[in-house]
N, C-alpha and C positions, 0 to 999 in steps of 0.2 A: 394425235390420239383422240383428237374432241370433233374432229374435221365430220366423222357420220352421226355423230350425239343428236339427239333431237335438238327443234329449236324453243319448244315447250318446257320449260320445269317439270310442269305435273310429268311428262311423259318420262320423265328418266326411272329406266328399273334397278333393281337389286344389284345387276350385275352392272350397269355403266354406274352406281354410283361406290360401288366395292372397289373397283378399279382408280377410281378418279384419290378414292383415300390414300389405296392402297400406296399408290406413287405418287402423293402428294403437288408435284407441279413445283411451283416456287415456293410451297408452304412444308413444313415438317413429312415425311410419309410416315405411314401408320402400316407398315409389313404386315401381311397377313390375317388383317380385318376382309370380314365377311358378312356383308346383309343378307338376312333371309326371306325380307318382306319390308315392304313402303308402300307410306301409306301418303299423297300428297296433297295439300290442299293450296288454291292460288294465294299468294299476300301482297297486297299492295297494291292495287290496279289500280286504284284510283289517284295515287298521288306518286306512281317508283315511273319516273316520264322516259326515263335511260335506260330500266333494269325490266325485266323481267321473272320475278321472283315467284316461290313457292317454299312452302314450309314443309320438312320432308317428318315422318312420325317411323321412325325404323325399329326394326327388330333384328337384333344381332345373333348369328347363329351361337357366336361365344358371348356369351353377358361380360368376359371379363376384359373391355376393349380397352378399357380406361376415356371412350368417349361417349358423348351426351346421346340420346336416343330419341332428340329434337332437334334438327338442324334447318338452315336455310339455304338451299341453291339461289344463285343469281346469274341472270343470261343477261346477254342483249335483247332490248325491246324489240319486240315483232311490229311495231308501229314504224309504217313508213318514215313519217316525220319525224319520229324521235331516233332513228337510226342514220338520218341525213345528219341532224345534228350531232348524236355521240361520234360520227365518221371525223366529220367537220372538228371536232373535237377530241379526237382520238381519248376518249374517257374511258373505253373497257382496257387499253394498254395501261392509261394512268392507274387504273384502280387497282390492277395488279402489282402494278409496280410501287403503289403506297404498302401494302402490305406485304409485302415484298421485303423494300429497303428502308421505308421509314416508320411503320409501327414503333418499330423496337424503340426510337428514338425521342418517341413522345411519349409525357402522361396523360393526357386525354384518354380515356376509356371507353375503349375499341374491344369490337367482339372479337373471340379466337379465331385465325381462318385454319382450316383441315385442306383445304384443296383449292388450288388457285392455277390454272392454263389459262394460257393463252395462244391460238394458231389463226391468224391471218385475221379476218372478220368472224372467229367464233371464241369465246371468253366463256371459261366457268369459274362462279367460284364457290364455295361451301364454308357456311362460317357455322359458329355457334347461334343455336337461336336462344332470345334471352327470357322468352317467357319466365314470370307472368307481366317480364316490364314490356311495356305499350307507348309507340308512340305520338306525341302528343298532337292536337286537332287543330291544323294551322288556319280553318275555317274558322272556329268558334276563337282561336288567337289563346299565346299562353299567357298562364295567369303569372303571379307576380313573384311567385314560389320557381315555378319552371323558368322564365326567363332570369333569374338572376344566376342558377344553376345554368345555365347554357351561357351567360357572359362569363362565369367564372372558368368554364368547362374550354370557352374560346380563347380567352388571357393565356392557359395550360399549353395549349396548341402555339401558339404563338409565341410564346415566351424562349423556349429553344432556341429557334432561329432570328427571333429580333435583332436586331445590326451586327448579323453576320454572314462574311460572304458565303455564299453557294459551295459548299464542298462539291469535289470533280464524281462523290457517289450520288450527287443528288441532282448532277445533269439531267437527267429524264425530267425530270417537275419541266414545265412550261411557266413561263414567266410573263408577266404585266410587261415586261420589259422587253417584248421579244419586237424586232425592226420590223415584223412582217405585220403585227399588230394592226397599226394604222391602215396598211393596205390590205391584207386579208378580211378580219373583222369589221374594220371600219365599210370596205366595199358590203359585206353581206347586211351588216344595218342597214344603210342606204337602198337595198334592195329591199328589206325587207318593210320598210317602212308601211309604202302603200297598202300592202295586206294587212300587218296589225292596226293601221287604222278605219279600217273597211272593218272591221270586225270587233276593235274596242274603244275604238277614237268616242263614240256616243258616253261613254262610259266616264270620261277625263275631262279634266279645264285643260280650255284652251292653252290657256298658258302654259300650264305643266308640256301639253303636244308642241308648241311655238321652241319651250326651249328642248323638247328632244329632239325637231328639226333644228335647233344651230347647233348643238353639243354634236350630234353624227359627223360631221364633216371637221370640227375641232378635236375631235377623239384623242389626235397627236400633243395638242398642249394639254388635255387633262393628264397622259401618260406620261409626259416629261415632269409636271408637278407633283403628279404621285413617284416619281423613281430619286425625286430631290431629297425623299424621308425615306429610312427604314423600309424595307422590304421583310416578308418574312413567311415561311407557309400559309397557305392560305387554304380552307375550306373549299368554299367559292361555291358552296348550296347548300348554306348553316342555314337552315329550316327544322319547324318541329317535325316534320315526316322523317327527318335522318333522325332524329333521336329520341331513342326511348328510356321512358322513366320508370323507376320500378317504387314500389308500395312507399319506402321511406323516401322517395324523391331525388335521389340516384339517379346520374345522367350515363348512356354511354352514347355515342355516337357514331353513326352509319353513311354509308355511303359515298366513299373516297374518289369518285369516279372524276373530281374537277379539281382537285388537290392543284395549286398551283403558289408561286410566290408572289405576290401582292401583297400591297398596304392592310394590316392590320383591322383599317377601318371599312373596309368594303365587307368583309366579315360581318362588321359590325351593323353597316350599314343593311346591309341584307334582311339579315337578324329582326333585328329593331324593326324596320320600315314594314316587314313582308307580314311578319310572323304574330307581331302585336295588334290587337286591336287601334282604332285611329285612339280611342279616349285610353286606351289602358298605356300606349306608348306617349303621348302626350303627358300622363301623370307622373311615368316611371322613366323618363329619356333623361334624364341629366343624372338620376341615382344611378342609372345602368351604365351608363357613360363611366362614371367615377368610380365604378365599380371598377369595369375591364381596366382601366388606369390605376388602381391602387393593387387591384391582384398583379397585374405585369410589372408595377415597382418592388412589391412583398415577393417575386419572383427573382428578382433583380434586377428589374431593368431602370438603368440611368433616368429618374425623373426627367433631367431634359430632354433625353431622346423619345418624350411622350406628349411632349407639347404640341404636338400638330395633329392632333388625334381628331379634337373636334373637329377642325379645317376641312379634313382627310373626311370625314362621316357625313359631313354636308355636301363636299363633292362627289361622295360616292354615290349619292341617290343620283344624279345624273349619269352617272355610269352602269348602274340597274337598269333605268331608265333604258337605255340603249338595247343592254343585253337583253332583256325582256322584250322589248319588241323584235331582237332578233329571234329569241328561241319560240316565242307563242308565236309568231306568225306561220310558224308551219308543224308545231305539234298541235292536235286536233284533241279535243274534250269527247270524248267517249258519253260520257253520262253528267247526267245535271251536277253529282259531287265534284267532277272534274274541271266544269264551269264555274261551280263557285268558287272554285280556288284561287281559278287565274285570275276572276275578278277582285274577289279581297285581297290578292298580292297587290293588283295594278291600282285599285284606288286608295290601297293604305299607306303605297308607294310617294305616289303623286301628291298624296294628303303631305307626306312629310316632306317631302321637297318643299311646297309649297309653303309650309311650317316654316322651313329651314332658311325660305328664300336662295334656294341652290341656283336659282337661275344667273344669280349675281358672279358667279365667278367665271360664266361664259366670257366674259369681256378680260379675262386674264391669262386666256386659252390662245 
């Protein structure tokens, strides 16, 4: 159905997006809705490195649709590099298929989807837009208010699947734990190395760059250490670009497209390391810590089975680490906002490694 759809958001009309409701895809259909006019403007260019979005302003020939008359389309990225990686990571079948089969199953607060395909290398989907919540500026880093609202909003997601095995409906999710890990991923780090040092190595202590070169080739024990704890859905691009806050501080959260099963604390690690300033994660890293740990006990989960959390959040900056120089090495910054991003992820990264002394558990790998 979506195989001659443009590869543009803005460029979708009346009628491929009347159609796309109409039959809904893997999302509820909407019989008999009709647009009469769209109105689109681009969102997100600076920070959606996977997606290719646009905010659609419609007008419905029947007012009485029962749906919002602000929506969002999302494509795949027209960026070379960012569509070698979503490939490489098959993320436009994931995203569908989070909303799909596991929305329903979590509270974390997730927009409505109206329309979700999927046919070969082309993905749409259409969610609610949530105007007038905004998502928050991972440049300027969240304050103290948003970040505890995003640890507790993470505990929610997490808490469902905490030490329990993989139902046969949740095969799709891709796993920490998958055999091919070590040799797929681990081979493209390795490749990727030399380019993300040519380009951000000036940027980082040496050290932090010494132990990304011996953790790449160790990849296999940090994976075995993390599959010894709890597994559980995972995020895997908990950043303030996926989620927006509304006026009283309401979190929902966006962009499903790396939903996978991982440790808890790679989430976390993310989170914390990318998204905080160095001095504002520095003040706030052991309340936010005992945060996510007391919401996932007030949730249920077994205090002991939470004890490896710090362990897990210090090894995960090496594991950023990694994946970061795999993915920046070949997605390209458009504009100065796009540079500064990658750079406050990489050195607020590094800061915290460094903080954490992560490099100490390489000799346990």
């Amino acid at each position: 159905m979506i195989e001659d759809f443009p590869e543009d958001p803005t460029e979708f009309s009346p009628e491929h997006l009347s159609s796309l409701l109409r039959e809904g895809g893997f999302a509820p259909p909407n019989p008999g809705v009709e647009i009469s006019a769209v109105r689109s403007e681009p969102l997100a260019a600076e920070s959606a490195f996977l997606g290719s979005l646009a905010r659609l302003h419609v007008t419905w020939k029947v007012n009485e649709t029962g749906l919002p008359d602000r929506l969002v389309i999302k494509l795949p990225t027209q960026d070379p590099g960012g569509r070698q990686v979503g490939e490489m990571l098959n993320v436009w079948f994931r995203e569908s298929e989070f909303y799909f089969r596991l929305a329903p199953l979590i509270t974390t607060p997730i927009p409505t989807c109206r329309a979700n395909f999927v046919e070969n290398s082309k993905a749409v989907l259409i969610l609610d837009d949530l105007h007038p919540a905004s998502p928050g500026d991972q440049v300027e880093g969240a304050s103290a208010d948003q970040a505890r609202a995003a640890v507790e909003a993470l505990a929610r997601l997490h808490a469902p699947f905490w030490t329990r095995s993989r139902s046969v409906s949740l095969n799709w999710v891709p796993g920490i734990d998958a055999p091919q890990l070590v040799g797929g991923l681990g081979q493209a780090m390795s490749q990727a190395l030399p380019r993300f040092v040519e380009r951000f190595g000036e940027l980082l202590p040496t050290q932090g760059l010494d132990w990304l070169h011996s953790f790449v080739p160790l990849l296999g024990g940090w994976q075995s250490n993390l599959m010894s704890n709890p597994l559980t859905i995972a995020h895997a691009d908990y950043r303030l670009a996926n989620m927006l806050f509304d006026h009283n501080g309401n979190i929902t959260v966006i962009d499903w497209q790396t939903a996978m099963f991982s440790g808890g604390a790679t989430d976390l690690s993310f989170f914390l390391a990318t998204n905080l300033t160095i001095e504002t994660r520095r003040s706030l890293e052991d309340d936010l810590i005992d945060t996510y740990v007391e919401t996932l006990v007030g949730l249920g989960i077994d205090r002991s089975a939470t004890r490896h959390i710090r362990s897990d959040y210090e090894q995960a900056h090496l594991w950023w680490m990694g994946m970061l120089a795999n993915n920046l090495s070949t997605i390209e910054t458009p504009n100065d906002e796009s540079q500064r991003l990658f750079e406050a992820m990489l050195t607020r990264l590094y800061s915290a490694a460094l903080d954490a002394n992560s490099g100490r558990f390489l000799a346990d790998y």
